[in-house]
N, C-alpha and C positions, 0 to 999 in steps of 0.2 A: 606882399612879395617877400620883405624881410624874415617872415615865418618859416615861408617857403627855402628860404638861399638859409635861415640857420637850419634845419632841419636837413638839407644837403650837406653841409658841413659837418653836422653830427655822423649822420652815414656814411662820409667819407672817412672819418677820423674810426668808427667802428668795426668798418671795414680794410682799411689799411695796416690798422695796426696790430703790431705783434705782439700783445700783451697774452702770459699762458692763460689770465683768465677771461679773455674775448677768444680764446681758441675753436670755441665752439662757430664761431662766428667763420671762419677758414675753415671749420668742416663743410659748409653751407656747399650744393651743387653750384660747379662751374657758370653754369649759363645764367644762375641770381648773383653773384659775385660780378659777375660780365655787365649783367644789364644794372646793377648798382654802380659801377663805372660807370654804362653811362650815360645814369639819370646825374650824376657828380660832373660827370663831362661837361655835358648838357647847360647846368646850372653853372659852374665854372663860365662855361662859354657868353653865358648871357649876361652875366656880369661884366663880363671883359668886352664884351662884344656891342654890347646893350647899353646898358646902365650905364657902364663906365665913359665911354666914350660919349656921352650925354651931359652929360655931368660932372666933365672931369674937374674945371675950377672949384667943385664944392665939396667937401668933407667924406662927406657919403658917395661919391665917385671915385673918390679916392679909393674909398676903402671898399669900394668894390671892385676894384683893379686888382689892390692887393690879395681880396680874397679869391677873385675868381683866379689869379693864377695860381694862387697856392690848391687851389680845386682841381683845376686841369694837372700840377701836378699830380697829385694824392689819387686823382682817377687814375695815370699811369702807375704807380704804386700799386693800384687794386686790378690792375688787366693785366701787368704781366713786368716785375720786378724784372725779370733777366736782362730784359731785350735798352735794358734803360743803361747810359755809362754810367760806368762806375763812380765818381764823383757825383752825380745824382740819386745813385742809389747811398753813397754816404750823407747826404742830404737830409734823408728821408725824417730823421727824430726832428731836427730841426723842423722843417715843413710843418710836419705835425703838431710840432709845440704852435708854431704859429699859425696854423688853422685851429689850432685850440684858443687863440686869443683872440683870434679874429670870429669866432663862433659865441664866447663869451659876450666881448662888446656888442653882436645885434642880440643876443637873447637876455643882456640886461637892459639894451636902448626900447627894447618890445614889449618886457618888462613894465617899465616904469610909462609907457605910453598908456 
């Protein structure tokens, strides 16, 4: 399942972000954009919802807490920046960075298993 929750993380960080060279990625039709939100949703949720609360005393529930909401974030990022305040839309690099670390630590813990 840790394949699965990095590999959401990746697609949420590909799809969020506004780098000019992932532009091509924001040309993509609306309704794969949508549903990329939310298989991120989804995956966000089941962390937070799932795992986490499962598990929360132990390392690894932890840090599926932290990551599913920074997922649930990053999915509102990818369905529709406007509708979100402003203060969470200044957010957004941060999140990012930190779904980028949070993405790192399961795809080296996966790694080395």
């Amino acid at each position: 399942m840790g394949t699965i929750m990095t590999g959401c993380m990746v697609l949420g960080l590909l799809f969020a972000t506004r780098l000019p060279v992932l532009s091509t990625v924001q040309k993509l039709p609306t309704w794969f954009r949508k549903t990329m939100a939310f298989v991120v949703f989804a995956a966000g949720s089941w962390n937070v919802f799932w795992y986490a609360m499962r598990h929360f005393s132990e390392f690894w529930g932890s840090a599926a807490l932290i990551s599913g909401c920074l997922m649930l974030l990053t999915s509102a990022y990818i369905f529709n920046t406007k509708c979100l305040p402003r203060f969470v839309q200044k957010m957004r690099p941060g999140v990012l960075f930190l779904l980028l670390c949070c993405a790192v630590l399961y795809g080296v813990t996966i790694y080395r298993l």
